[in-house]
KEKE-3310 file (N, C-alpha, C; in steps of 0.2 Angstrom, whole numbers, plus 5000, padded with zeros to 4 digits):
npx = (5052:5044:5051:5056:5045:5042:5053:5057:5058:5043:5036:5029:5014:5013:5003:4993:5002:4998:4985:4986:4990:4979:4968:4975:4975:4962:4956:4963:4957:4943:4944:4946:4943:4946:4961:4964:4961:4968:4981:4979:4979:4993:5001:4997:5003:5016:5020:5019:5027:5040:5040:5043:5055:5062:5060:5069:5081:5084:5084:5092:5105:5104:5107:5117:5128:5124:5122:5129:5125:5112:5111:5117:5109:5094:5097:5098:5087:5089:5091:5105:5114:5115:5117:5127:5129:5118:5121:5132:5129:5120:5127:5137:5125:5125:5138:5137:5126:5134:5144:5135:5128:5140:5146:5134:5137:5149:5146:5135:5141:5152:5142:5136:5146:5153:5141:5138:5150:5149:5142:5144:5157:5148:5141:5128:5113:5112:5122:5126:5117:5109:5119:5119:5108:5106:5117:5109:5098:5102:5103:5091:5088:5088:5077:5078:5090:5087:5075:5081:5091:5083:5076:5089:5089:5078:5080:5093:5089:5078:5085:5097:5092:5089:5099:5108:5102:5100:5113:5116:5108:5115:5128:5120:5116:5130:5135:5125:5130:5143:5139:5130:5138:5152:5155:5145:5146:5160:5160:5148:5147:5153:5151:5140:5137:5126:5116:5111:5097:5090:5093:5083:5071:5069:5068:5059:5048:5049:5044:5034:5026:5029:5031:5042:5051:5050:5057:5069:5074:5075:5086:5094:5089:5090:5101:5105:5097:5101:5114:5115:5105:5116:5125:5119:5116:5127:5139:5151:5157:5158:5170:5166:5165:5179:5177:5167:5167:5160:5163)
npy = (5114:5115:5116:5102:5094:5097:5094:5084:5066:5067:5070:5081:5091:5111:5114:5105:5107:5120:5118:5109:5119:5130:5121:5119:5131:5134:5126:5129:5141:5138:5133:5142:5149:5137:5137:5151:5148:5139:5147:5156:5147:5143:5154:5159:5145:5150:5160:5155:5145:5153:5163:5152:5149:5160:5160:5148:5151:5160:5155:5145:5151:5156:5145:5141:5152:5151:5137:5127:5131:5134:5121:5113:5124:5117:5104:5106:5103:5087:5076:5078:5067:5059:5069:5072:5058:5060:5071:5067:5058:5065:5074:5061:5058:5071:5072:5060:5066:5075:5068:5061:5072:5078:5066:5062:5075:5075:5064:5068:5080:5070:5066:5075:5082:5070:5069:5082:5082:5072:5077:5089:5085:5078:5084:5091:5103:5116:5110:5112:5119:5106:5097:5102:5101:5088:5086:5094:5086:5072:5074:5067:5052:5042:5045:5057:5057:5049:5058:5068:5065:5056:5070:5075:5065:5068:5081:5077:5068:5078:5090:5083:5071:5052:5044:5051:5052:5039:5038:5048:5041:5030:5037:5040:5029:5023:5034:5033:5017:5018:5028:5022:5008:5012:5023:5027:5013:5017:5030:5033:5022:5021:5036:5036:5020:5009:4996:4987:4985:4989:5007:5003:5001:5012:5022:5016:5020:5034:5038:5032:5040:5053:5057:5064:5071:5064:5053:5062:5063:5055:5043:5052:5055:5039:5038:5048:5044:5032:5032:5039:5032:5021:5028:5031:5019:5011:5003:5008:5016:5034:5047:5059:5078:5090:5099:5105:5109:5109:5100)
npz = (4808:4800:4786:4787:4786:4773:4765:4772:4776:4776:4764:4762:4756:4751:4753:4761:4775:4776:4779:4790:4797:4799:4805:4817:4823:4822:4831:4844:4844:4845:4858:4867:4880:4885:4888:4890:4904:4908:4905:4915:4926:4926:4927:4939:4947:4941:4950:4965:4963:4961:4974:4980:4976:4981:4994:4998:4993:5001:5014:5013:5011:5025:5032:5027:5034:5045:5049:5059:5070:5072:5071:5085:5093:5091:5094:5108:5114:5115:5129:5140:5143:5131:5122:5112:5103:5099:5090:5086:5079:5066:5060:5053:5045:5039:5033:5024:5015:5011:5002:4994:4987:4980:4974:4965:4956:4951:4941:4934:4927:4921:4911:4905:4898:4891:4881:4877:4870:4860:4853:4848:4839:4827:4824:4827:4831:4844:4852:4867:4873:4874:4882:4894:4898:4898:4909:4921:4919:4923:4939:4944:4946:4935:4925:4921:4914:4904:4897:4896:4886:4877:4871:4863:4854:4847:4841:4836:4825:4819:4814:4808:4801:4801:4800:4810:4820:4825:4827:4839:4848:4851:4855:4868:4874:4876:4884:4895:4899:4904:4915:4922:4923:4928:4931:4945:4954:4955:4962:4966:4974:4985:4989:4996:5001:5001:4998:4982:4982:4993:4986:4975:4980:4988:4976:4971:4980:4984:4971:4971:4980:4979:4967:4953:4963:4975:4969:4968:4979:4988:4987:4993:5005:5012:5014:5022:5032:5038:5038:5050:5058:5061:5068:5078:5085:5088:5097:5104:5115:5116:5120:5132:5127:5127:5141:5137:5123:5107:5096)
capx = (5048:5038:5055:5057:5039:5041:5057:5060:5055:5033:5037:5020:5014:5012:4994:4994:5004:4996:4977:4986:4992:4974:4966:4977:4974:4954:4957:4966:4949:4939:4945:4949:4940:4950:4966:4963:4961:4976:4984:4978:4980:4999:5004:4999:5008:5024:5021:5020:5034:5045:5040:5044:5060:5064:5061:5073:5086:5085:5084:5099:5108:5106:5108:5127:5129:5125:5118:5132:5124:5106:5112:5118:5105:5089:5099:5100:5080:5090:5096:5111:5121:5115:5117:5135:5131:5114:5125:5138:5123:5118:5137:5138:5124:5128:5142:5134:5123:5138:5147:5131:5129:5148:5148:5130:5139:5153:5142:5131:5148:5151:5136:5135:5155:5153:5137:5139:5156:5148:5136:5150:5158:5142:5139:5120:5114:5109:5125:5129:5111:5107:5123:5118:5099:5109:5118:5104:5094:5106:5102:5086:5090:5084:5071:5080:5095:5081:5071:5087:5095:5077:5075:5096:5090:5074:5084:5097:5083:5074:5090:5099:5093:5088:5105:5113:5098:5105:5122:5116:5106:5122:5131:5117:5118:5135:5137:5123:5133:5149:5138:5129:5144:5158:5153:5141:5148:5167:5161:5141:5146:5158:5149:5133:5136:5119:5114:5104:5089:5088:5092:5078:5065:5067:5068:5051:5043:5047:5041:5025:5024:5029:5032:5048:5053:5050:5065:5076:5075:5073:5092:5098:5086:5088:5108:5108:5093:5104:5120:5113:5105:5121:5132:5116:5115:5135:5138:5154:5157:5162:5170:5162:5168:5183:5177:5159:5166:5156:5168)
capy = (5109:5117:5113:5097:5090:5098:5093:5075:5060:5065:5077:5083:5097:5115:5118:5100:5110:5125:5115:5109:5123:5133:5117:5117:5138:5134:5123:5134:5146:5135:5130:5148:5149:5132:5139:5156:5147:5136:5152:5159:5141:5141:5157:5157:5141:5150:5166:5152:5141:5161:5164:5146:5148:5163:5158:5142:5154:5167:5148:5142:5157:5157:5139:5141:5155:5148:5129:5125:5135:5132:5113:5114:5125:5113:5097:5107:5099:5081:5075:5080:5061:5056:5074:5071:5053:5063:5078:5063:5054:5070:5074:5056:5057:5076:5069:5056:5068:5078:5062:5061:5075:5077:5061:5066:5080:5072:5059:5073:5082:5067:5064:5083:5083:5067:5069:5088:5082:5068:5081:5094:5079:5073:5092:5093:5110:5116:5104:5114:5119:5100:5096:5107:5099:5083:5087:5093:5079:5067:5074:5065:5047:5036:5049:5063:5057:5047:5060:5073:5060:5057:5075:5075:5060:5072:5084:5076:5069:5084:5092:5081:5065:5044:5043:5056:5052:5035:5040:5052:5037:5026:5041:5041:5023:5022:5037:5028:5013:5021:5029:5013:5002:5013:5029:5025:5009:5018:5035:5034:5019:5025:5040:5032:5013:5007:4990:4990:4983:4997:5010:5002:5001:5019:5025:5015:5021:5041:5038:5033:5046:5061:5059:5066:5071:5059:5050:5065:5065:5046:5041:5053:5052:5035:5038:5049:5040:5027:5033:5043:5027:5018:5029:5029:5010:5009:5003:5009:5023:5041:5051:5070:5084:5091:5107:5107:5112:5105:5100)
capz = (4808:4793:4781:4787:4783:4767:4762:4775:4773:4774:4759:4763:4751:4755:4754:4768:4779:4777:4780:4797:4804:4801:4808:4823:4823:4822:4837:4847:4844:4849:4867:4870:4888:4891:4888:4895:4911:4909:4905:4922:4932:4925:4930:4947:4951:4943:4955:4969:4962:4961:4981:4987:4975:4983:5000:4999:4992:5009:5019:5010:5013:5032:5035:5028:5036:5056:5051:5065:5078:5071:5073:5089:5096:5090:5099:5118:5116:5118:5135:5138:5140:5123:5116:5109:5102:5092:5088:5079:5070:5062:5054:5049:5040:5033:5029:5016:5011:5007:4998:4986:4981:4976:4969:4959:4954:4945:4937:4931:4923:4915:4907:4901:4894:4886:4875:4873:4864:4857:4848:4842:4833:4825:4822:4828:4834:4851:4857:4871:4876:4874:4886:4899:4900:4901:4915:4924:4921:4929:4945:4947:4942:4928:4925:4921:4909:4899:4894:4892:4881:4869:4868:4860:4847:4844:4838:4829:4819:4815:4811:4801:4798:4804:4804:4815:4824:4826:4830:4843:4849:4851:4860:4875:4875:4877:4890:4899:4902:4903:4920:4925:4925:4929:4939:4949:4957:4960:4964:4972:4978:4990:4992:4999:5002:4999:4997:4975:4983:4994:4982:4970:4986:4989:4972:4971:4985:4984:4966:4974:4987:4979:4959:4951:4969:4978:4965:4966:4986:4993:4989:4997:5013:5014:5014:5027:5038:5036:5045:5054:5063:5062:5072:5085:5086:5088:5104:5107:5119:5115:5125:5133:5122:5132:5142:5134:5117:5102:5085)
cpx = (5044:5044:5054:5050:5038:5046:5061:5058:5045:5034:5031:5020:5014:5007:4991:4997:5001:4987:4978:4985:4986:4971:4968:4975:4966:4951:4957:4958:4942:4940:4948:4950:4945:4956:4968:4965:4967:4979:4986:4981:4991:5003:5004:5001:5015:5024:5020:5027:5041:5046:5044:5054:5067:5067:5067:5079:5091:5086:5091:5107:5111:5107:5116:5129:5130:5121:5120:5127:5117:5107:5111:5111:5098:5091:5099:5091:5083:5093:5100:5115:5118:5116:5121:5133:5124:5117:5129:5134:5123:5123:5137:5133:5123:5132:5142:5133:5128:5141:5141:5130:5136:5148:5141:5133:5144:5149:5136:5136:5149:5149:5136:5141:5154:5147:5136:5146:5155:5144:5139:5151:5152:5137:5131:5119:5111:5115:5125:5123:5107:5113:5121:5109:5102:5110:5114:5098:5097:5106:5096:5086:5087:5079:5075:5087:5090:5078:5077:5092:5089:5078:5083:5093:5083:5078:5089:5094:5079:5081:5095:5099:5091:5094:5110:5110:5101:5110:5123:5113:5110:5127:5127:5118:5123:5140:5133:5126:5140:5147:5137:5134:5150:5159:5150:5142:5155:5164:5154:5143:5149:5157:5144:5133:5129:5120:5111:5101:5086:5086:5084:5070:5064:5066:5061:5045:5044:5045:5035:5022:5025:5032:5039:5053:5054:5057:5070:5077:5076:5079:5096:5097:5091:5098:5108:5103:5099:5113:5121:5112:5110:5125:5126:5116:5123:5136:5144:5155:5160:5163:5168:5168:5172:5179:5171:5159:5165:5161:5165)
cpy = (5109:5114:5105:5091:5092:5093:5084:5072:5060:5068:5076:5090:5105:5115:5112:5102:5116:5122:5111:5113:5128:5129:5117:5126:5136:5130:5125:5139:5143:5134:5139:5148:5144:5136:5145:5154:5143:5141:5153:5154:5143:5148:5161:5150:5143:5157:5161:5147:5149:5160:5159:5146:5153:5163:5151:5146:5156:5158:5145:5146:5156:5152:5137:5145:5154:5141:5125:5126:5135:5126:5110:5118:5119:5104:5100:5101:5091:5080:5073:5074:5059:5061:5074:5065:5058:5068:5073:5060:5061:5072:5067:5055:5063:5075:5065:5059:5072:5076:5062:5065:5079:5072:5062:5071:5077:5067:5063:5076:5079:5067:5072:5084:5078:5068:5075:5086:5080:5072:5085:5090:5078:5081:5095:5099:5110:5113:5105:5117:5110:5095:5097:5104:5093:5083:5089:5091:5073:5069:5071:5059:5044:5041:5054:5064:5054:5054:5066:5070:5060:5062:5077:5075:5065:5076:5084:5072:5073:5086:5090:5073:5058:5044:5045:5054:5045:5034:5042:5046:5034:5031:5042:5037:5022:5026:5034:5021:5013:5024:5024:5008:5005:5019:5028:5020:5011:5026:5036:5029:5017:5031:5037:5024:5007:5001:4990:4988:4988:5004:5010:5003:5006:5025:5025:5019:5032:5042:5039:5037:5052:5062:5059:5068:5072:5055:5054:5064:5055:5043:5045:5055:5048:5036:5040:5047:5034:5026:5036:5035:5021:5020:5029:5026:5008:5009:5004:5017:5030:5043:5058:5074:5087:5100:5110:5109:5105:5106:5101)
cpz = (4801:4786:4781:4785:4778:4764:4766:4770:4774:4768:4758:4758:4756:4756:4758:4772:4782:4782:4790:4802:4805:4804:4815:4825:4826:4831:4843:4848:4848:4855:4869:4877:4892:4892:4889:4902:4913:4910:4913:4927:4931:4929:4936:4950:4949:4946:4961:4967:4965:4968:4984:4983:4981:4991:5001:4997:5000:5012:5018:5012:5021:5034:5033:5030:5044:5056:5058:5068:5077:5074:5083:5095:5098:5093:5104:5119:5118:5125:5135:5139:5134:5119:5110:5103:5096:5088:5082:5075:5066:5057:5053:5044:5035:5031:5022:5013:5007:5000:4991:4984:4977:4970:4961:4952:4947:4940:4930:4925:4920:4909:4902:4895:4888:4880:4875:4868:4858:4851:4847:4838:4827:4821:4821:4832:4841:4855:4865:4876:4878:4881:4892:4901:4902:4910:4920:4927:4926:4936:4949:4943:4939:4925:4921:4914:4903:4897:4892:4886:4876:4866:4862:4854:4845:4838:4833:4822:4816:4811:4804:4798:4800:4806:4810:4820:4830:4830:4838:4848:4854:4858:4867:4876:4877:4883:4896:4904:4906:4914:4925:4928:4927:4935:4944:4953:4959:4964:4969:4976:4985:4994:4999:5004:5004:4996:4989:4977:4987:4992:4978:4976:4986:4985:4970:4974:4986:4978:4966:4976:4984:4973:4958:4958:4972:4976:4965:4973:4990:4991:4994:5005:5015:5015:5022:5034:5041:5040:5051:5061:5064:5067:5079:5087:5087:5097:5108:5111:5117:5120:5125:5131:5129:5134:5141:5127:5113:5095:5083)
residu = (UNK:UNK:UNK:UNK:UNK:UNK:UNK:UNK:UNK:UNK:UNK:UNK:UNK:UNK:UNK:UNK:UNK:UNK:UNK:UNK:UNK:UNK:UNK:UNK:UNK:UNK:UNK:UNK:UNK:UNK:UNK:UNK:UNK:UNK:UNK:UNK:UNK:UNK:UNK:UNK:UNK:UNK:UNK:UNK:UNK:UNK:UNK:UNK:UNK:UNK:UNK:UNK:UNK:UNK:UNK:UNK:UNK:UNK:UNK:UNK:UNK:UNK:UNK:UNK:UNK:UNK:UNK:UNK:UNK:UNK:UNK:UNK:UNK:UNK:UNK:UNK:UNK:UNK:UNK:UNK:UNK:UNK:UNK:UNK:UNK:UNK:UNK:UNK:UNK:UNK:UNK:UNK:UNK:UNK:UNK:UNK:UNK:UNK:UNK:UNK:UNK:UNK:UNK:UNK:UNK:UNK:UNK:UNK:UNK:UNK:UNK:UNK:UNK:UNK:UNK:UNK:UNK:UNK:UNK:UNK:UNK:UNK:UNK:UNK:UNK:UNK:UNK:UNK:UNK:UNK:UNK:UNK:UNK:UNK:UNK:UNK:UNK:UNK:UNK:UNK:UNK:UNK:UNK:UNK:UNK:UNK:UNK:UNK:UNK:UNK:UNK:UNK:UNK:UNK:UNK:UNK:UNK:UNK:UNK:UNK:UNK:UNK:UNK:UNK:UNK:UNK:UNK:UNK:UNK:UNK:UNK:UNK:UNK:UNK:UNK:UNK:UNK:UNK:UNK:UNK:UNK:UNK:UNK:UNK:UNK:UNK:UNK:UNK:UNK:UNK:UNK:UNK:UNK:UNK:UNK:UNK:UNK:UNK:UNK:UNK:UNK:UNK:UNK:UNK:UNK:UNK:UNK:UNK:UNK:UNK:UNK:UNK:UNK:UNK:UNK:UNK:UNK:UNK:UNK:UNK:UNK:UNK:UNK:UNK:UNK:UNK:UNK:UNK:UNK:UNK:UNK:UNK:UNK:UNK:UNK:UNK:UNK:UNK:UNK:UNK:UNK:UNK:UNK:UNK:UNK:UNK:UNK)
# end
């Protein structure tokens, strides 16, 4: 940063640079006390973030290891002639949830493959650190590829330039639609099969309710709410599991 305000486009002097970064230093001195307590405030929300990480791990763990027989246990609470038909909501709508986050996944992989290449080509640094945030970002929609795509074109303007910046610009843009118009209607569409007024309702509304995610979680509720109460609402008859055994 210290090169490029020297040598960009602010060709700021040294003894400008230097008058900053004591101002920004003198700054700093001053708010000590606040910043202390940030200090403190931040690293016990990541000794509670740690615990609750850790706790979802152990949880994750034991719910593929006997989710079955979890599953199965916490439905003996339903009566027993509609047991079967709540037992079949339930896999129809893990089943969705399955489908979206597979089909996520690919969309995500996309996104990562294509403007990580984009950005060898184009030979901006970080590519593959910048790739990798992509992909990651695509897991909580609209929200997520946006601010992983800005921070690229940051980058390839610090590094090498308006132009590259541009380029890189160009290449989000074009993996952007490339998602929008291509994957996301052959491959979430199919996964999910959601109405886009739906979609946009519940992306709104867990936005409201619970921030970043609220938007990463409320399609893929509303997915499996969604078939869940469909296979309930289906008014054709199943037949009883032969023998009392549970597929």
């Amino acid at each position: 940063l210290r090169d490029w305000a020297a040598n960009g486009p602010l060709e700021l002097g040294q003894q400008q640079i230097n008058n900053a970064v004591d101002s920004a230093i003198g700054t700093l001195q001053q708010r000590q006390a606040e910043i202390t307590s940030g200090v403190v405030s931040t690293a016990s929300a990541l000794a509670t973030f740690l615990t609750g990480f850790f706790i979802t791990v152990f949880t994750l763990i034991v719910f593929l290891h006997g989710g079955r027989s979890i599953y199965e246990f916490v439905t003996r609470i339903v009566p027993l002639q509609v047991r079967e038909r709540v037992r079949d909501a339930g896999r129809s709508g893990f089943t969705t949830l399955t489908g979206y986050v597979q089909g996520t996944f690919v969309v995500a992989l996309v996104d990562g493959i294509g403007i990580g290449i984009g950005l060898l080509v184009l030979g901006i640094p970080l590519a593959l650190p910048l790739a990798s945030l992509v992909f990651l970002g695509a897991f909580v929609p609209f929200v997520g590829a946006m601010v992983t795509g800005f921070l690229a074109v940051v980058i390839a303007i610090l590094a090498k330039g308006w132009l590259y910046g541009l380029f890189t610009l160009g290449l989000v843009l074009a993996v952007q639609q490339l998602e929008g118009n291509v994957l996301q209607p052959l491959i979430m569409g199919r996964a999910v099969r959601l109405h886009p007024l739906a979609v946009l309702v519940a992306l709104t509304a867990g936005g409201v309710v619970a921030g970043i995610i609220g938007v990463l979680l409320a399609v893929p509720l509303l997915a499996f709410l969604d078939h869940a109460v469909r296979s309930l609402l289906d008014s054709r008859e199943t037949p009883p599991a032969q023998g009392g055994a549970v597929p």
